[in-house]
C-alpha positions in Angstrom: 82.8 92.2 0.1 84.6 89.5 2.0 88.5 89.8 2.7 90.3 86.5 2.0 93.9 86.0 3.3 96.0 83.4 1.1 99.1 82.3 2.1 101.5 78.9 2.5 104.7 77.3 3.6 105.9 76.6 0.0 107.0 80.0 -1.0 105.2 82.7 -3.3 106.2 80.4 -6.1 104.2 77.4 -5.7 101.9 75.9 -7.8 99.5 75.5 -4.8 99.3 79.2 -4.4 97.9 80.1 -7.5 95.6 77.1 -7.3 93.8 78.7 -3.8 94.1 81.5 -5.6 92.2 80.2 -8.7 89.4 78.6 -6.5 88.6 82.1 -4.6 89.5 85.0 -6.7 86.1 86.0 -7.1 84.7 85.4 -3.3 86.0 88.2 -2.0 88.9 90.6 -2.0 92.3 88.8 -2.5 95.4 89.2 -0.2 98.3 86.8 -1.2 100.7 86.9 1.4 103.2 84.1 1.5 106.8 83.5 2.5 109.5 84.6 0.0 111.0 81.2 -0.1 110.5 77.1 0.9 109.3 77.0 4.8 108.2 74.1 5.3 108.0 72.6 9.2 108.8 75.6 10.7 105.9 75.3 12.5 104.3 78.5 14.1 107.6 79.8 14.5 107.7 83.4 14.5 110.5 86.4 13.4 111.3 88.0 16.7 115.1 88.8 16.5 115.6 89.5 13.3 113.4 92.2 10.7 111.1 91.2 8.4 111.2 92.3 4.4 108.1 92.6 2.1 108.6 92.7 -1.8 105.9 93.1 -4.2 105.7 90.2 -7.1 102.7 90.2 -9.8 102.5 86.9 -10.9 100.2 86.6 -13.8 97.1 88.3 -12.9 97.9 87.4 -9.1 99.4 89.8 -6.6 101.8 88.4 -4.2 103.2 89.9 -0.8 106.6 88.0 -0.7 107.8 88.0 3.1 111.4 87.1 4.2 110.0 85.2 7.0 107.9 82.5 7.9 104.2 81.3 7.3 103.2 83.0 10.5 105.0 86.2 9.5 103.4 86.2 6.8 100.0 86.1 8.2 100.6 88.5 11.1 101.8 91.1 8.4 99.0 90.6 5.6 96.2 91.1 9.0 98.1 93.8 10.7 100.2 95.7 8.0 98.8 94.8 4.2 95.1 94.5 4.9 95.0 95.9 8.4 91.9 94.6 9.8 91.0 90.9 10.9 90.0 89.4 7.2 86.9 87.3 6.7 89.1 84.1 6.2 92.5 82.8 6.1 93.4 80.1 3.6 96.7 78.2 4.2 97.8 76.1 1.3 97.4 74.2 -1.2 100.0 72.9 -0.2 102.3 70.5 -1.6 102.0 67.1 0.2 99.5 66.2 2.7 99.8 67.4 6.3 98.4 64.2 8.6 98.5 63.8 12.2 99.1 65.5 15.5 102.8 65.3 14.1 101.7 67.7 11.6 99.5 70.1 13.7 102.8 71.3 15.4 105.9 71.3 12.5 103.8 72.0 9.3 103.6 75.9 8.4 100.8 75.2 6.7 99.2 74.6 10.1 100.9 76.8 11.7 99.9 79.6 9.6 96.4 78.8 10.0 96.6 78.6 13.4 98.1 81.9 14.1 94.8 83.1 12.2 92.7 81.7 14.2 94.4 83.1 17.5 93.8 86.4 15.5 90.0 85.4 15.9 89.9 84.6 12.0 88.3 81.5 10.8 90.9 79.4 8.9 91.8 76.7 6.4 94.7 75.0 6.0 94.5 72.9 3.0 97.3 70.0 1.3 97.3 67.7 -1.5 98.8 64.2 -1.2 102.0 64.1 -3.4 105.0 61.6 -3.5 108.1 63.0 -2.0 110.1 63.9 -5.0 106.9 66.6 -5.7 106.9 68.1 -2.7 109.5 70.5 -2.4 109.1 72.0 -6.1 110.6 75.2 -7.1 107.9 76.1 -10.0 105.0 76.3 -11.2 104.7 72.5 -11.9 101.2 72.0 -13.6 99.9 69.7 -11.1 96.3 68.6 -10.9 94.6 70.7 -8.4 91.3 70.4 -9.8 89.6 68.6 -6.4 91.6 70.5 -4.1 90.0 73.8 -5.4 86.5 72.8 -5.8 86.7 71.4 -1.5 88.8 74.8 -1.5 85.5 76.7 -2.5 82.9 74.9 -1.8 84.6 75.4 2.1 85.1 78.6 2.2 81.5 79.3 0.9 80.4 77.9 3.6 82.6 79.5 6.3 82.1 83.1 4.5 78.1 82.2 4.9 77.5 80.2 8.2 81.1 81.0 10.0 82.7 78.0 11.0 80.9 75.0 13.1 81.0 75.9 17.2 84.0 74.7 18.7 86.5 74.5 15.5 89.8 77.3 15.2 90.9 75.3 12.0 89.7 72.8 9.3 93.0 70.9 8.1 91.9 69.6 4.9 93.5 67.0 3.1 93.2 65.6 -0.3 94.1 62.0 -1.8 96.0 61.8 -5.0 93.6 58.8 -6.1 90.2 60.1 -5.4 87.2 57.5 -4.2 84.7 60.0 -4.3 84.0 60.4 -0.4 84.6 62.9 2.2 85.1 61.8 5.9 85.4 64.3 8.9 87.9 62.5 10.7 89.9 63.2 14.1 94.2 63.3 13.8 95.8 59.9 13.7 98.7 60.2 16.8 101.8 59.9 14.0 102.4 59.8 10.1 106.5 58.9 10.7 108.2 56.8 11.6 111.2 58.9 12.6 114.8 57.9 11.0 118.6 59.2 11.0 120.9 58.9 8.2 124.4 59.2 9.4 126.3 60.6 6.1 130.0 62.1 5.9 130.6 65.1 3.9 133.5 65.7 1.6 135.8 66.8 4.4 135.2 63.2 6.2 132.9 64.8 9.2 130.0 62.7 10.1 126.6 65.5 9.7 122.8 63.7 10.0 119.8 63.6 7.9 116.6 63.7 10.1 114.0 61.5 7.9 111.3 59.1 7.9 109.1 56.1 6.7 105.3 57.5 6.4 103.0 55.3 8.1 100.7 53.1 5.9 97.5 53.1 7.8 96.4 54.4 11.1 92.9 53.8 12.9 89.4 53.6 10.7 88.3 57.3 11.6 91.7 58.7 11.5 92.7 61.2 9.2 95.7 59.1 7.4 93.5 56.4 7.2 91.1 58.5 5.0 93.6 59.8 2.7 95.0 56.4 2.1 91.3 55.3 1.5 90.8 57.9 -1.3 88.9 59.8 0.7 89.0 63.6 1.0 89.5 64.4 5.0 87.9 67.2 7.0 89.6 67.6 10.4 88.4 70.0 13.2 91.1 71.4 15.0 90.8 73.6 18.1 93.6 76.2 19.3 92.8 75.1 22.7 95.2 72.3 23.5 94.5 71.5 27.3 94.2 67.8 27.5 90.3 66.6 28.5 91.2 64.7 31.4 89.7 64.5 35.1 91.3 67.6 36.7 90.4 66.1 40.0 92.1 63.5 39.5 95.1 65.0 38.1 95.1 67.0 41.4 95.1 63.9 43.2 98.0 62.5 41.1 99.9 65.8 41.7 99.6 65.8 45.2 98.7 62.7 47.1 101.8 60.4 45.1 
């Protein structure tokens, strides 16, 4: 039986969870694994000066490893400690607002969870659902509509449990639109979703603090991941671990050493 690795940036708490867990529950064995509380954009950062804690939590009919830690914690201890093998798959999500953009592949945990499975040498899916912003950051289990997100969820991870995943992909960041059109586009990462803003606020005490922020992007390039999701389209994108750039490395050279 295939061994399924579910985890997030949200927290063991999120609707989203449950959802991936919903969509799979009977495709395998189950391992939920997911940080104890909100981690969101923490990237692939990793515990390495400070010990990690593990509490069991049954929501429902759902086990959940709780880690005090982050998204890639939580991965590196449900492959290493909880199910102690490489698992079949790693799931990442749903998560709670859409992840878009080489912006993303860097500060979302969701991403970055899925991408320290793949360095693990376990296929992966990171998964997100486009939400407005007051949504995103929810505390409970909200009864959101996550009935496309599961069925891409599964029919996805059938695939991947039966073929593997296609040659030259780590990860498949999926994302889905909050009004669907009823198509699916594999798409490449548009180069931003922000616009990047600072608030300048005072606090009670009169001292200037800041508030690192943004205006999303409306539309990117035909092809481009945000401009799928703001199409209604489900996006597919194929990301690789392997970030050297594809350049000329001759010419590189050249630049390196003859300017």
């Amino acid at each position: 039986m295939p061994k399924i690795l579910i985890t997030n940036d949200d927290g063991f708490y999120s609707a989203g969870l449950k959802a991936s867990y919903e969509a799979l529950e009977d495709l395998g064995e189950i391992y939920v694994v997911a940080p104890l509380v909100q981690r969101s954009a923490v990237g692939r950062s990793m515990s390495v000066m400070e010990p990690v804690r593990v509490s069991e939590v049954t929501i429902d009919d759902m086990k959940v490893y709780a880690v005090d830690g982050t998204p890639t914690d939580a991965v590196i201890i449900g492959i290493f400690k909880i199910i102690g093998e490489i698992p079949d798959l790693v799931v990442s999500g749903i998560n709670l607002g859409e992840n878009l953009s080489t912006e993303a592949v860097t500060t979302s945990g969701t991403i970055g969870a899925a991408l320290e499975a793949a360095s693990q040498g376990c296929p992966a899916i990171a998964i997100s659902q486009e939400m407005n912003d007051s949504d995103k950051f929810e505390f409970t289990f909200k009864p959101y509509d996550f009935s496309l997100a599961k069925k891409i969820l599964r029919m996805l991870a059938k695939l991947v449990l039966r073929k593997g995943m296609p040659k030259g992909v780590d990860v498949l960041n999926v994302n889905i639109p909050s009004k669907f059109s009823g198509e699916i586009e594999v798409t490449r990462l548009a180069r931003r979703m922000y616009r990047t803003r600072i608030e300048e606020r005072l606090d009670p005490r009169g001292r200037k603090y800041y508030w690192i922020t943004g205006d999303e992007v409306e539309d990117a390039e035909e092809g481009t991941d945000i401009h799928a999701i703001r199409s209604g389209k489900v996006s597919i994108t194929p990301i690789t671990i392997d970030l050297t750039a594809s350049v000329d490395f001759e010419a590189l050279r050249r630049w390196l050493y003859e300017g």
